[in-house]
N, C-alpha and C positions, 0 to 999 in steps of 0.2 A: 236871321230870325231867331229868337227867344224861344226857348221849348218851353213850355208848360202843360203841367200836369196835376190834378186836382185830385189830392192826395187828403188822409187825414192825421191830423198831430195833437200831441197833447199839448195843452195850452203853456202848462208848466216846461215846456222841452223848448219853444220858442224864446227866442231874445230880441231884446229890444232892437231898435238900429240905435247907433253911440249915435247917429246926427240926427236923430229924431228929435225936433225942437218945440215940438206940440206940445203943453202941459193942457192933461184930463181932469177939469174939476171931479170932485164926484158924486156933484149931482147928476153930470151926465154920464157917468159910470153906469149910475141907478138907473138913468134913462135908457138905457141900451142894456142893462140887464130883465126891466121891466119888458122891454121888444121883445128879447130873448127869448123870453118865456112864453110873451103871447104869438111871437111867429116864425119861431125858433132861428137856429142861425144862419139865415137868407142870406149874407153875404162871403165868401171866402176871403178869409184873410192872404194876403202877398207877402209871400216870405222867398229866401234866396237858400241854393243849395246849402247853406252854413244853418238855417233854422233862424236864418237872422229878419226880423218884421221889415217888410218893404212899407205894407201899407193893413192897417188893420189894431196899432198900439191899443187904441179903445177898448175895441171887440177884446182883444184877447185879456185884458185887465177884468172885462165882465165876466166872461168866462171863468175866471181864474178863480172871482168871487162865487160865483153860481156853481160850480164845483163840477163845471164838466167834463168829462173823460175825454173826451176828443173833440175838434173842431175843424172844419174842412179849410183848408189852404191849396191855393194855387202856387207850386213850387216855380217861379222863373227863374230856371241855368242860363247859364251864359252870358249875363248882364257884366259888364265892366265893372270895375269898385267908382267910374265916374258918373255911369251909368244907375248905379244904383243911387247913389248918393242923391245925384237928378231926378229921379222916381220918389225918392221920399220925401226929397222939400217940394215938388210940384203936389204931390197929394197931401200937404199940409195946406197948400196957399184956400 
């Protein structure tokens, strides 16, 4: 089993994942920054013990615009590098 723990980070401290193949217009930047602001940030971003983005590149590019000091993350340890790779292209499809 996957430990997780729902921790908070700075948006700036997170890194992308290098197989992350999702390209963020940004108009939908603006759109999720627009949310942001009217319902703040409801969803945790997935990130791996390295600060590296499982699932969440969006969120944290809005963030990064809207100038927030922290953002809540779900750290999951213990994920394989094949395993994780798998979590990122399934939360793109």
């Amino acid at each position: 089993m996957v430990d997780r723990k729902l921790e908070r980070r700075k948006p700036g401290a997170l890194k992308p994942h290098p197989k992350n193949v999702r390209n963020h217009p940004r108009r939908q930047i603006g759109r999720i920054c627009v949310s942001i602001n009217q319902f703040g940030f409801t969803s945790p971003v997935l990130i791996d013990e390295n600060n590296v983005i499982l699932a969440g590149h969006a969120r944290i590019l809005a963030a990064i615009e809207l100038r927030l000091d922290e953002v809540p993350v779900i750290v999951l340890r213990g994920l394989s590098e094949a395993q994780k790779r798998a979590y990122v292209l399934a939360d793109n499809k």
